[in-house]
Each structure stands twice: as C-alpha cells, then as structure tokens.
N, C-alpha and C positions, 0 to 999 in steps of 0.2 A: 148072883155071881159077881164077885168082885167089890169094890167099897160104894155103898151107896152117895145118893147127893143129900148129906147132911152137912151140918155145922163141922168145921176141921179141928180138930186141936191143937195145941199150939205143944211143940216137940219140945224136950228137955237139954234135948242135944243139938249144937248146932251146926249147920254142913256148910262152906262152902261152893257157890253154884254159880255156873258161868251160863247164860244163856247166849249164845253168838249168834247173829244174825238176826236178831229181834229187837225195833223198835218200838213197836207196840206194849212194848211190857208185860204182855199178858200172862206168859207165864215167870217172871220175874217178880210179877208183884204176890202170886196165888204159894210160889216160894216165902215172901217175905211176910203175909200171915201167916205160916206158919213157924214165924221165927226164926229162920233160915238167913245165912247172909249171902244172899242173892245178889248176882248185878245182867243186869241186861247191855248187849252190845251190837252198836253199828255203827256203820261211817253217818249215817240221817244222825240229826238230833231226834231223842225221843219222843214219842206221842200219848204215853202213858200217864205221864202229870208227874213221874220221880225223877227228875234229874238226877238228883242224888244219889242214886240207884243205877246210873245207865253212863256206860262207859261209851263216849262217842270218840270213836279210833278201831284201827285196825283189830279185827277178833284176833289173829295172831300174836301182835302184840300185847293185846289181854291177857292171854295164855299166859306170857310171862311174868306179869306183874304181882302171882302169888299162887299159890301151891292148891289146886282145886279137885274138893272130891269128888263134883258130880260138873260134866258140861250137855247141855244140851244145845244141837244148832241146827238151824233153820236156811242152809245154804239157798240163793236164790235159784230159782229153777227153770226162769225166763228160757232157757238154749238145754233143758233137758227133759221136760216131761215130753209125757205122749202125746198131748196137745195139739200142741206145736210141732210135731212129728214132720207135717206135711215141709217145712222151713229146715230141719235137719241137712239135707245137702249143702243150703248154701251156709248153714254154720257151722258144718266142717271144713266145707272148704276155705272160709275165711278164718279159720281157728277159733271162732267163739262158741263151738259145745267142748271143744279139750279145752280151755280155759276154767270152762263151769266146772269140766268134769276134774281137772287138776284140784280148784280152788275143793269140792266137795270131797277129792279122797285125802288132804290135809288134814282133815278133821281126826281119822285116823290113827296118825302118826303121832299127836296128841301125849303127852305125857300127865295121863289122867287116867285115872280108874276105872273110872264109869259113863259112857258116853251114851249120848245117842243122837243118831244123825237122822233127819225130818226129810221129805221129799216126795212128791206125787209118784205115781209110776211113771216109767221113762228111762232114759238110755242108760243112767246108772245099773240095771239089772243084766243091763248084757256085759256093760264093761268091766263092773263087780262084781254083785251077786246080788241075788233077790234079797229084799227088805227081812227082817226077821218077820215085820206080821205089817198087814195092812189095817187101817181105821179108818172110819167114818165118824163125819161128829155127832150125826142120829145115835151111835152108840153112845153118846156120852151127855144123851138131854137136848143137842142140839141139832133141827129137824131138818140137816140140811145132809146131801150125800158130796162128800170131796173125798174120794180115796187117796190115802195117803199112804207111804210106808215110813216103817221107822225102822234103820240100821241099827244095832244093839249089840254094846260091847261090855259084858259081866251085867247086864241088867235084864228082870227080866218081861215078858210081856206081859203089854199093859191092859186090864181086866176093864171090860165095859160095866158100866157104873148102872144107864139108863137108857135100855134100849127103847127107841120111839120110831114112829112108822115117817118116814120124810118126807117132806111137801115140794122141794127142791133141790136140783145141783146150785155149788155155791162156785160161778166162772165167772166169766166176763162176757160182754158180747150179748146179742139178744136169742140166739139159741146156742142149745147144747147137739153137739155131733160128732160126725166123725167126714174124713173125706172120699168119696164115693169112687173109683176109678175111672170115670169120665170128669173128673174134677169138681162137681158140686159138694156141696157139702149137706149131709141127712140132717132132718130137724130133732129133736128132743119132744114126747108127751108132757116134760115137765119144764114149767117157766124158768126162768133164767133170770139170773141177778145181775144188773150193769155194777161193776164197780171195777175201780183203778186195778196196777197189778200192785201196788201195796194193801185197799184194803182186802184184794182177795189171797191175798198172804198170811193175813193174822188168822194167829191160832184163836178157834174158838174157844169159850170160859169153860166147857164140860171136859173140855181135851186139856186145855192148860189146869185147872186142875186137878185131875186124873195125875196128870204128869208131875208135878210138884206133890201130891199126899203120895202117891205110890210110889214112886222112886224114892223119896226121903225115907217113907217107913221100912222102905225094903232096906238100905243101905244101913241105916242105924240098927234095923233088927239083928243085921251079922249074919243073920242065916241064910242057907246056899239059894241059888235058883228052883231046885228040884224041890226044898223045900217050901219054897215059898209058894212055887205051884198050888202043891197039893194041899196047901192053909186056905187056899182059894178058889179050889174046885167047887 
C-alpha cells in the first residue's frame, strides 16, 4: 500500500515549498532531493546543516516573500496536545492555549493551494475539527508510536510506506500516561524516551519523506484526490 522506502527520483518539475515551523529541516531537505525549491522556517536558527535553505523570521512573513504551491507547518503544540491536558485550565485562563490555538488556525487563511497543518491530538479537534487522518512513525519505517494528525487542504492522505511493529512511544519524561482522577499519573508497558521539547518535535525521516515524495507527485500529477486514491489502493 502506498510508495515503498526506495531510492526517490528526482522530479522534472519544480514546486515551490514552504515548510513553517521547522528547524530541523527534515522535511525541507527530503523536499530538496527531490529537486524541489524548498525552504524551511523558524524564528531558531536551523539545525539541519542548510542555511541556505532555512528562512530564520517570522512564517508569516515568509508567506509573503513568494507565491508557494505547496506549505507544510508544524505549529508548536506546547498549550495544545492532550498531554498536557492536565495544565489546560491554567492556559486558558492565562491566554496561552487561544494564543497557540489563534497562531495554529492562521495557517488556514494562508493564500496557498495546498496545505497541511501537523499537530498531536489535542484541543485543536474540539475548537476545529478532527485531523484528516492520524500517523504514526511505525507506519513509515520508524519504530516509534507518536500519534499525530495532519489537517489537509486539497491534498490528499498520506499512504504508509512501512509498516513495523513499535518498541516505543516517542515523549518526554521517563514514563508514558495519562492522569488518574485522584491525581497520580498511570505508568506506560513501554520505555520512554528523555528528550527536549525540540528534539521530540522533529519529524521523523520515514514521515518526512512520505511527505515531500507524496505530496509533490500528487500535486505535479494534476490528478484529483479521488483519483489519486484509487492509484493507491
């Protein structure tokens, strides 16, 4: 189902590609093997080794600076995954989840073809709407489970590559849980990964490029979503 993990081709045609909200480059650069004129953006300087490549300033302002067929963004999600849930009162009441959640439905409004917007599950589905489709990176070669959704506008969903059996969630923190109604918090069967809230942000390589071969070939192909489907059933 879907494109295997082989060698990519390098396209005839070239797109246009904003990634916002990514310092990491990772799907910025999986864009620019395929000959693609990608650029990746954040207020961080990059970490991916392109500078050349990575617009450090405002994503909005990026938006302006040229006419883009395809944006993909990665809004931070610190004040709105489920997570975090338990902390949701006091970042209502101090206005920092409608800040996250303002800054993530801009994306939106966006004067661009083809978008799609990245984000765990989380308060986005009650104030929006639910993701088009949720992923794992186990789906796509890498053996870790982070459910994520991806908002999708004219594009369509993205086809698991490599599906594999997963040895861990990919959080923070030395267990995975949830919070218990006497306020403890339940432990996880599966081990846990300490990392920052940056590296546990970057997209993994099976999902970055998933995202960069399948949206470009979709978009150059011309052909509908319904068709594209069914090339890929």
């Amino acid at each position: 189902m879907g494109y295997k993990k082989t060698t990519i081709p390098k396209s005839e045609k070239k797109l246009t590609a904003l990634i916002g909200c990514e310092e990491s480059q990772a799907v910025c650069i999986e864009f620019r093997k395929l000959g693609h004129e990608a650029f990746s953006c954040d207020l961080l300087p990059c970490s991916g080794g392109h500078p050349e490549w990575h617009l450090q300033m405002d994503v909005f302002e990026a938006i302006k600076l040229k006419k883009w067929d395809l944006m993909i963004a990665f809004p931070p999600c610190t004040h709105l995954c489920s997570s975090g849930a338990v902390y949701w009162d006091i970042k209502q009441k101090d206005g920092r989840q409608q800040d996250a959640i303002d800054f993530f439905m801009c994306f939106f409004d966006v004067n661009c073809k083809y978008i799609a917007v990245e984000n765990p599950a989380g308060i986005i589905s009650r104030v929006f709407r639910k993701p088009d489709q949720y992923i794992n990176p186990y789906y796509f070669g890498d053996p870790y489970r982070k459910r994520t959704g991806l908002w999708l506008k004219n594009l369509p969903l993205l086809n698991p590559t490599n599906i594999i059996t997963p040895i861990a969630s990919w959080h923070s923190g030395s267990t995975r849980g949830g919070i218990k109604k006497d306020g403890t918090r339940t432990k996880s069967k599966l081990p846990a990964l300490k990392s920052g809230s940056i590296l546990r942000s970057k997209t993994f390589p099976g999902i970055a490029q998933a995202l960069a071969f399948q949206y470009s070939n979709f978009i150059i192909s011309g052909i509908s979503i319904k068709e594209w489907d069914i090339m890929n059933i």
